[in-house]
C-alpha positions in Angstrom: 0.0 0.0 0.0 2.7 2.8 0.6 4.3 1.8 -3.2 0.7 3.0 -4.7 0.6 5.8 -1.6 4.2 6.9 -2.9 3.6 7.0 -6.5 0.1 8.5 -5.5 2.5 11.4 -4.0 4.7 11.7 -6.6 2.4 12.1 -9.4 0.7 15.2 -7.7 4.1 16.7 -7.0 5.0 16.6 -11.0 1.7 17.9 -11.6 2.2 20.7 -9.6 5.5 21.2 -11.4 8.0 20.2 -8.8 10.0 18.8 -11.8 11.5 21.9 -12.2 12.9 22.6 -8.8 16.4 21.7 -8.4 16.2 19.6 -5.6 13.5 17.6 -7.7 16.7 17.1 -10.0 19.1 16.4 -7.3 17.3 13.7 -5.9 16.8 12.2 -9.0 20.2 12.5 -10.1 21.0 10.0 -7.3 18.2 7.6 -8.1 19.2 7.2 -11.9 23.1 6.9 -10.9 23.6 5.6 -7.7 26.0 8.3 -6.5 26.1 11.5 -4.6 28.1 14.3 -5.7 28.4 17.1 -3.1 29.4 20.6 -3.9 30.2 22.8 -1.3 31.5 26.8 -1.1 33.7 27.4 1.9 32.6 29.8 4.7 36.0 31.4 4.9 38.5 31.5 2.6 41.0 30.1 4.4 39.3 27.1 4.4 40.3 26.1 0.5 
């Protein structure tokens, strides 16, 4: 029942055009390929 629930869920959200936002892409990024690729912008500097 949560499988049907889920897909349920994530029809709506595409509907209401969630497709676009990037975290939409991000977390689908990771589904397709397995991986997570993490960017990150130092605080300070000094921290290159």
């Amino acid at each position: 029942m949560t499988l049907i629930e889920d897909h349920i869920t994530l029809k709506a959200l595409k509907i209401a055009g969630i497709e676009a936002m990037t975290i939409y892409q991000g977390i689908k990024s990771i589904m397709e390929d397995d991986r997570i690729e993490v960017h990150i912008i130092p605080v300070q500097k000094r921290y290159k």
